[in-house]
C-alpha positions as CSV (number, residue, x, y, z in Angstrom):
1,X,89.7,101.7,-184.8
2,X,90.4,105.5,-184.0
3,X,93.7,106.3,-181.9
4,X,94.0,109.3,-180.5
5,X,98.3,109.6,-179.4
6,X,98.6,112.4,-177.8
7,X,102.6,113.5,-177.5
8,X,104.3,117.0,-176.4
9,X,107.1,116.1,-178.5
10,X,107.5,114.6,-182.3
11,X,109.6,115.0,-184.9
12,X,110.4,117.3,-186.5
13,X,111.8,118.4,-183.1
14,X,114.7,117.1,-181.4
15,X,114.8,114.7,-178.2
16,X,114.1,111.0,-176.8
17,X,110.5,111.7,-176.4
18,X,109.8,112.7,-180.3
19,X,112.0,110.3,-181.5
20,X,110.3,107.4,-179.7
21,X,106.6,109.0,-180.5
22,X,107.6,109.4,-184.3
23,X,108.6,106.1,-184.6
24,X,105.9,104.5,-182.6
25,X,103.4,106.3,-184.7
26,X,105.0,104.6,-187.8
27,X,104.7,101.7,-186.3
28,X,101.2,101.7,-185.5
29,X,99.8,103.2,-189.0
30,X,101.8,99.8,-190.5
31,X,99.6,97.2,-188.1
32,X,96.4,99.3,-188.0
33,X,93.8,97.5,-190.8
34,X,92.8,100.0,-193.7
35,X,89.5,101.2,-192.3
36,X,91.5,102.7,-188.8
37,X,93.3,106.3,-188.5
38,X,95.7,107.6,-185.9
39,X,94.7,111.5,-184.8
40,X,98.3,112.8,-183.2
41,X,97.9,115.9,-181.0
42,X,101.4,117.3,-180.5
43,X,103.3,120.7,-180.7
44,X,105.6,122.9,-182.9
45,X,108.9,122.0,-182.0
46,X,109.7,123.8,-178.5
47,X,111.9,122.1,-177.1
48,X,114.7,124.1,-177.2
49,X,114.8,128.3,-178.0
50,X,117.3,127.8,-180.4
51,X,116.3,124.9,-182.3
52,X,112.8,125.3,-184.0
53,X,112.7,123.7,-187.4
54,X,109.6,124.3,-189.6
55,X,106.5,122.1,-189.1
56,X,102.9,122.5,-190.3
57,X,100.2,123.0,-188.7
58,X,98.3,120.0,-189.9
59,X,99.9,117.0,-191.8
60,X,98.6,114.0,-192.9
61,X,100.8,110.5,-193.8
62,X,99.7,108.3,-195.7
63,X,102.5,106.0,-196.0
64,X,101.2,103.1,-193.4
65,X,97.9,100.5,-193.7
66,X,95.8,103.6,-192.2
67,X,96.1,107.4,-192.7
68,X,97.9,109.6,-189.7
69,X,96.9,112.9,-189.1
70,X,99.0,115.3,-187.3
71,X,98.1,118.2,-185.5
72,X,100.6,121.0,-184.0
73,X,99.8,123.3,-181.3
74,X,101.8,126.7,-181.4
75,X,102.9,127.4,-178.0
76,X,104.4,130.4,-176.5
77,X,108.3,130.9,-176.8
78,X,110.3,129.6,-173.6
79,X,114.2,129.1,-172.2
80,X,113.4,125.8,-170.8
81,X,112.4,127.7,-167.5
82,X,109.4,126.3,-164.9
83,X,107.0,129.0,-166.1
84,X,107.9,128.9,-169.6
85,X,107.0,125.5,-169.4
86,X,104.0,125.8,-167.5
87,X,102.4,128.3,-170.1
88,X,103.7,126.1,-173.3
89,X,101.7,123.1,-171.5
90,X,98.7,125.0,-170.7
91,X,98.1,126.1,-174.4
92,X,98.5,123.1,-175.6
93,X,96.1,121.2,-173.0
94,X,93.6,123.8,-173.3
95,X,93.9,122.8,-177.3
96,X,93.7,119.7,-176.8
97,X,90.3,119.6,-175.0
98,X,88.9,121.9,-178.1
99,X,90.3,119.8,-180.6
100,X,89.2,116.2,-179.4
101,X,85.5,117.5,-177.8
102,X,83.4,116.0,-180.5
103,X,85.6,113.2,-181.8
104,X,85.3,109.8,-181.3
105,X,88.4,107.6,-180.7
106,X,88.6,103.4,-179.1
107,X,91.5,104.6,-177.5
108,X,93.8,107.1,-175.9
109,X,97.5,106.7,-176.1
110,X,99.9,108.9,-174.2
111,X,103.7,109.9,-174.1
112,X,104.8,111.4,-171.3
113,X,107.8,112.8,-169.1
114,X,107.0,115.4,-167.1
115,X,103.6,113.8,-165.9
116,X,100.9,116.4,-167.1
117,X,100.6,115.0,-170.7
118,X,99.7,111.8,-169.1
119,X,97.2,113.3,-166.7
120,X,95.7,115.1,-169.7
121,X,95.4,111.9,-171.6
122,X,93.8,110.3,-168.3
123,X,91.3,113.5,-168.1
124,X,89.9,113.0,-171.9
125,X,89.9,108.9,-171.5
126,X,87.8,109.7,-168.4
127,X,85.3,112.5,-170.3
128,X,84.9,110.0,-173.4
129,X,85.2,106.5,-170.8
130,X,87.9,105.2,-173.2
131,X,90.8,102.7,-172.0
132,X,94.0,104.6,-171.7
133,X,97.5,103.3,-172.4
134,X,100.4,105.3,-171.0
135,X,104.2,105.3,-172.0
136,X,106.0,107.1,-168.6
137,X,109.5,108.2,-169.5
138,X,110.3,109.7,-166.4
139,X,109.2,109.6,-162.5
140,X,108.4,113.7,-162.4
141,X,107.0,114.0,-159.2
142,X,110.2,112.3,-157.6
143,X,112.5,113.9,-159.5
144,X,110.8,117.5,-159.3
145,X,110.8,116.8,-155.2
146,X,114.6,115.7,-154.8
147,X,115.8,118.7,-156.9
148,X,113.7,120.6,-154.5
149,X,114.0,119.3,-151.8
150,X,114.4,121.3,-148.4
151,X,112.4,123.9,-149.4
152,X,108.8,125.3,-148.6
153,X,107.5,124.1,-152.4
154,X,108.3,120.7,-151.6
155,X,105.4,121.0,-148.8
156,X,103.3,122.7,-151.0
157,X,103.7,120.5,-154.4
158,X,103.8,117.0,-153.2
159,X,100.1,116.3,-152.0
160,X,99.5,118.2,-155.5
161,X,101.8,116.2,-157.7
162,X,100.3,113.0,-156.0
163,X,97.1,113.4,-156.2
164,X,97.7,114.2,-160.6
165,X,99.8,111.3,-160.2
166,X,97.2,108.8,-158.7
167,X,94.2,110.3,-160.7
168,X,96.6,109.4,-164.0
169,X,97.8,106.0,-163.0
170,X,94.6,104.6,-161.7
171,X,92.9,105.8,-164.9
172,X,95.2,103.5,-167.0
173,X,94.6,99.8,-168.4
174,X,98.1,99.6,-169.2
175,X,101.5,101.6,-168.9
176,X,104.7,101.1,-170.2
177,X,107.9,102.2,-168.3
178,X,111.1,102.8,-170.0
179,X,112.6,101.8,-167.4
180,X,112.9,98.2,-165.0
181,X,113.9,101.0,-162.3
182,X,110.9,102.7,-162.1
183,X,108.5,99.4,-161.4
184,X,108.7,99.3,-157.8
185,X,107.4,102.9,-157.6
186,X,104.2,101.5,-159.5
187,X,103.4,98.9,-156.8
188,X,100.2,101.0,-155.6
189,X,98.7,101.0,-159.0
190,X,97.8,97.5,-159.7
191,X,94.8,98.2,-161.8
192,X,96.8,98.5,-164.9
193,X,99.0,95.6,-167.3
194,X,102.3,96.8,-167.8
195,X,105.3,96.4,-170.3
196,X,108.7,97.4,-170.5
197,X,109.9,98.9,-173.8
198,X,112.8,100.6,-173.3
199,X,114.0,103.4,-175.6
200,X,115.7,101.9,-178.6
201,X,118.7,102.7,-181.3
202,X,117.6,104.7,-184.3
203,X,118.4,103.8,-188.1
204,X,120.9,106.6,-188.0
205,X,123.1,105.6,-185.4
206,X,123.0,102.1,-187.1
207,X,125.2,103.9,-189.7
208,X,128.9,103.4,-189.3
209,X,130.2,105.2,-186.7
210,X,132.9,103.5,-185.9
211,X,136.0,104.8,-184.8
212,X,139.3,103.2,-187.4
213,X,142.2,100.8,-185.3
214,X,145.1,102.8,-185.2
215,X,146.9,105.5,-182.6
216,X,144.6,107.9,-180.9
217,X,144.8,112.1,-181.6
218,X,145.9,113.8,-179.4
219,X,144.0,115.3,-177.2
220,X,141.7,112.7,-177.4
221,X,138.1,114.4,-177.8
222,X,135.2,113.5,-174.9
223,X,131.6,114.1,-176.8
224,X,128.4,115.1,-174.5
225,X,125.0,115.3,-176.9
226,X,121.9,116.5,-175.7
227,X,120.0,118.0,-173.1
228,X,121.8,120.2,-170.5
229,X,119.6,120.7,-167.4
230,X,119.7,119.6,-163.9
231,X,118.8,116.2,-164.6
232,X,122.5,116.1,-166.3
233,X,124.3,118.0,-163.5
234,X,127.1,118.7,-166.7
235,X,127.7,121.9,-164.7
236,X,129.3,119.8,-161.9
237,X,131.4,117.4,-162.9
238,X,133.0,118.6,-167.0
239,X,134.6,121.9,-165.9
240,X,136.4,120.1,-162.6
241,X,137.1,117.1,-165.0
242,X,138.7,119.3,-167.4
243,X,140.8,121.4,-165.7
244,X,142.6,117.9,-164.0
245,X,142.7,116.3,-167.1
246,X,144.4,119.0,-168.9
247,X,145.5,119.7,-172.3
248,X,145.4,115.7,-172.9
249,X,141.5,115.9,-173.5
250,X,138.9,118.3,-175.1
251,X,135.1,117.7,-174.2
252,X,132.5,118.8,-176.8
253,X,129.6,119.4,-175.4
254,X,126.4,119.4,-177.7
255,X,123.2,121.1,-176.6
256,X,121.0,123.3,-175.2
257,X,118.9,123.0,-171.9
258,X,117.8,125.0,-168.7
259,X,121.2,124.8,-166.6
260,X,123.4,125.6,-170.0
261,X,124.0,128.6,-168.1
262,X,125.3,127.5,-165.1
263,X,127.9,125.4,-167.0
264,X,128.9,128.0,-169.2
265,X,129.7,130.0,-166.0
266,X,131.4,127.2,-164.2
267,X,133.5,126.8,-167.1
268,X,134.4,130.4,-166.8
269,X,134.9,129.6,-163.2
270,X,137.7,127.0,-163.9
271,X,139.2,129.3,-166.3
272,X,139.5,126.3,-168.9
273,X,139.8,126.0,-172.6
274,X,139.5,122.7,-173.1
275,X,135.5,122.7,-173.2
276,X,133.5,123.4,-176.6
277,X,129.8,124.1,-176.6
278,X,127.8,124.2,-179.7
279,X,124.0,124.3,-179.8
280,X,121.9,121.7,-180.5
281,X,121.5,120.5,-184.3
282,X,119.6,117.8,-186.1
283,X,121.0,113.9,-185.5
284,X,122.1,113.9,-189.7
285,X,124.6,117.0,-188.2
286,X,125.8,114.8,-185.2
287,X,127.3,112.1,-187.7
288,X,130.5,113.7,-187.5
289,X,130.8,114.3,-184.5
290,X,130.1,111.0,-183.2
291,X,133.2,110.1,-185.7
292,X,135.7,112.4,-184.4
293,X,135.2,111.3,-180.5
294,X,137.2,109.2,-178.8
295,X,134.5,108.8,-175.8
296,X,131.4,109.4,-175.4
297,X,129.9,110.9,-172.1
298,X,127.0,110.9,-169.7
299,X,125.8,111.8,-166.6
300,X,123.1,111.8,-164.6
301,X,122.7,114.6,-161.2
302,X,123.2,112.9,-158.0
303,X,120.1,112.4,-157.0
304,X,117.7,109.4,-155.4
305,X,115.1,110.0,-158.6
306,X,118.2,109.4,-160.9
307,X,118.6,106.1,-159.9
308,X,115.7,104.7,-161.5
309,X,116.2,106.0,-164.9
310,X,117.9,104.4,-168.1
311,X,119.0,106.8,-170.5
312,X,117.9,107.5,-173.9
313,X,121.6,108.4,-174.3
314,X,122.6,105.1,-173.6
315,X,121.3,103.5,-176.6
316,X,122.7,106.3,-179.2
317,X,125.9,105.7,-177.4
318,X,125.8,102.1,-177.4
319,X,124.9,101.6,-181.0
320,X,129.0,102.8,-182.0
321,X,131.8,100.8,-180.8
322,X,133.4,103.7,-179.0
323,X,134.0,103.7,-174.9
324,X,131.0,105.4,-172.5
325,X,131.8,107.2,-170.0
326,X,128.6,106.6,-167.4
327,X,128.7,109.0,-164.6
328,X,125.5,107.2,-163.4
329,X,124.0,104.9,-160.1
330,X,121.5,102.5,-159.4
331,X,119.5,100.9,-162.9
332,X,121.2,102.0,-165.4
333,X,124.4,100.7,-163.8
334,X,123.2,97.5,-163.5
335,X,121.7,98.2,-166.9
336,X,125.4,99.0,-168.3
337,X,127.2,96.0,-166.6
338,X,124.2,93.8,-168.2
339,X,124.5,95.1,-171.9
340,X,127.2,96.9,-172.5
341,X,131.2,96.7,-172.9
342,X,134.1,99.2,-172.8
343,X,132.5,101.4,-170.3
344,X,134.0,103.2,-167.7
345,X,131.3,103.9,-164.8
346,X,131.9,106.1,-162.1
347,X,129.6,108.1,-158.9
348,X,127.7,110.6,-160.2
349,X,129.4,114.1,-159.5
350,X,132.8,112.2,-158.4
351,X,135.0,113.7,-160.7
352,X,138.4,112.5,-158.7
353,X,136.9,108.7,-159.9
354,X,135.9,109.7,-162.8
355,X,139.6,111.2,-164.0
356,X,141.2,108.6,-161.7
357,X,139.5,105.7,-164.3
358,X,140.1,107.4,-167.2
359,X,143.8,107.8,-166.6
360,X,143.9,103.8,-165.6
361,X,141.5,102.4,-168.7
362,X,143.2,101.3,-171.3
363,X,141.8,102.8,-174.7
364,X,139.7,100.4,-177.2
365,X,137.3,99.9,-179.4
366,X,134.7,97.1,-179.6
367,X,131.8,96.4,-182.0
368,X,128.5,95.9,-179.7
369,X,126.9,94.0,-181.7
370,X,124.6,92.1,-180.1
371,X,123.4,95.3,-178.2
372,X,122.5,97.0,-181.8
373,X,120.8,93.8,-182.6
374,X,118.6,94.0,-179.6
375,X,117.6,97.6,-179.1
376,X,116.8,98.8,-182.7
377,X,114.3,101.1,-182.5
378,X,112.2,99.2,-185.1
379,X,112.2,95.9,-183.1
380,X,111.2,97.9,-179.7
381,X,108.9,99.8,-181.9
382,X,107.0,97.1,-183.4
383,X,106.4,95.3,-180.1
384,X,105.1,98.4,-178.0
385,X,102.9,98.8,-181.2
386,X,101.1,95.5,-181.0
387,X,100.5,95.9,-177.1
388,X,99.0,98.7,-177.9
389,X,96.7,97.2,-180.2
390,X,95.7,94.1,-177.5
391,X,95.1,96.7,-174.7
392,X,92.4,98.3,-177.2
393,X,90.8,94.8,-177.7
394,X,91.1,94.3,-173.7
395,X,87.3,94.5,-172.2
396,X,86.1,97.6,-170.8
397,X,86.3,98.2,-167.1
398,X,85.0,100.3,-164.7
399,X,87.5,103.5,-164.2
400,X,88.6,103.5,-160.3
């Protein structure tokens, strides 16, 4: 069997998406017979300006049943704008196309967030009439349109984004959402099987990260890593939260993103100095970090879209024994209040709640144990692996 995975993201680069890929493509070389190879089409690490470590070209593992061959599109240099992103995508689709037009692969396997990778996977298992399994890790036209919305481009983008969106889902024997939240959204699209492997907690976090009994520093030290864009809505609630919590806390915020701007000039805006950023580094250089904080903090934009989504940064976070502090609605509240303990969970951009409850909570720690148990990233990996594997064996069927 010949896999083609096609990812925008994989390691060496930084985020949720590569993380998961990298791992899954791990997985798959170890439960692949001898005689199969994995082709992965992803790019140099892009995803943020200032983090771009070294990668080849071409690489080739051979530490699985089955070799894995890895090949890395350059794209052009971007600040995590719209356009910047648009280009970077177009590069690597148009390389895509010239890369795969003479192959033969059983089956296409795609990654996707922001919608496009999936729709380009749907557009070469159409050309080659291959089954197509999709892993959606985020509801983009939704939450392009509610970020939008009001405006003259959400006219203009909506029959557009749903139409990509119904040629990609209909093309698909069977998609896997990260998220419980996002299944009611699939009801139209009943041609495909689907699964729900959520994201899962890397070896690294399953080192100890636990905080030590004894009195708390003071200030106690709130710890934000990852991406800063409009999804996260940082910019709205950390500044305000700051400056009414005082010289009790310090919030380090770790990361780089489209709306890193906007926070950095709200924090100027609250004249604070009680906020640290630092730019993204590589999860070995988060270790200490994670061991200094006291809490460690989310949030997700106030928006309808945001409701559906769980969090890669839930599973990092949960995998320590150290409070969360969730400003979050909708699944991944019910996902918290399921699975998790020693949270505090408050409205998204309600910062009065948010310092009101932190001011009330007694501090603690507990060992999650049975949440670390549960979401390794290995187990999660290992089963979204072997469905992957029975949708290739799956008869074919006639793509609607």
């Amino acid at each position: 069997m010949t896999i083609l995975l096609l990812t925008f993201y994989f390691e060496p680069d930084t985020g949720p998406g590569a993380f998961r890929t990298t791992a899954l493509v791990r997985e798959l070389a170890r439960q692949l017979p001898a005689e199969s190879t994995v082709h992965v089409m992803t790019t140099h690490p892009n995803r943020y300006a200032s983090y771009k470590p070294p990668a080849a070209d071409r690489e080739e593992w051979t530490d699985g049943n089955c070799p894995v061959t890895i090949h890395r599109v350059q794209t052009p240099a971007h600040n995590s704008g719209q356009l910047g992103q648009i280009r970077s995508f177009m590069v690597y689709y148009r390389a895509v196309h010239r890369h795969t037009r003479r192959k033969k692969y059983d089956l296409i396997v795609a990654s996707s967030s922001r919608l496009f990778t999936a729709f380009l996977a749907a557009r070469v298992a159409r050309k080659h009439r291959l089954p197509l399994f999709l892993d959606i890790r985020d509801l983009f036209r939704e939450a392009m349109l509610d970020t939008i919305r009001g405006s003259l481009a959400t006219v203009l983008l909506n029959p557009l984004l749903q139409a990509v969106e119904q040629y990609t889902f209909r093309t698909a024997r069977h998609i896997n959402l990260v998220s419980e939240g996002f299944r009611p959204y699939f009801n139209p699209y009943p041609n495909a099987t689907y699964s729900y492997f959520t994201n899962g907690i890397d070896t690294v976090f399953l080192t100890e990260l636990a905080t030590k009994p004894g009195p708390v520093p003071q200030p106690r030290l709130i710890l934000y890593v990852g991406n800063i864009g409009e999804g996260q809505g940082l910019h709205k609630v950390v500044p305000q939260a700051a400056r009414k919590l005082g010289a009790d806390y310090r919030f380090l915020i770790i990361g780089n993103g489209g709306a890193r701007h906007k926070l950095e000039v709200a924090i100027r805006r609250e004249g604070i100095d009680t906020v640290e950023l630092r730019d993204t580094v590589n999860r070995e250089a988060l270790l200490e970090p994670f061991r200094r904080a006291d809490y460690l903090f989310l949030h997700l934009n106030d928006l309808e879209a945001y409701k559906r989504v769980l969090p890669s940064k839930l599973f990092e976070y949960g995998a320590t024994n150290k409070p969360i502090i969730a400003g979050v609605a909708g699944y991944a509240a019910s996902f918290i209040r399921e699975y998790l303990t020693n949270c505090i969970v408050f409205e998204p951009g309600n910062v009065d709640e948010l310092v009101w409850q932190l001011h009330k909570t007694p501090y603690y720690i507990q060992t999650r144990a049975e949440f670390r148990t549960k979401f390794q990233r290995s187990t999660i990996s290992r089963a979204m692996a072997a469905e992957i594997l029975k949708t290739a064996e799956q008869p074919d069927r006639h793509l609607v």
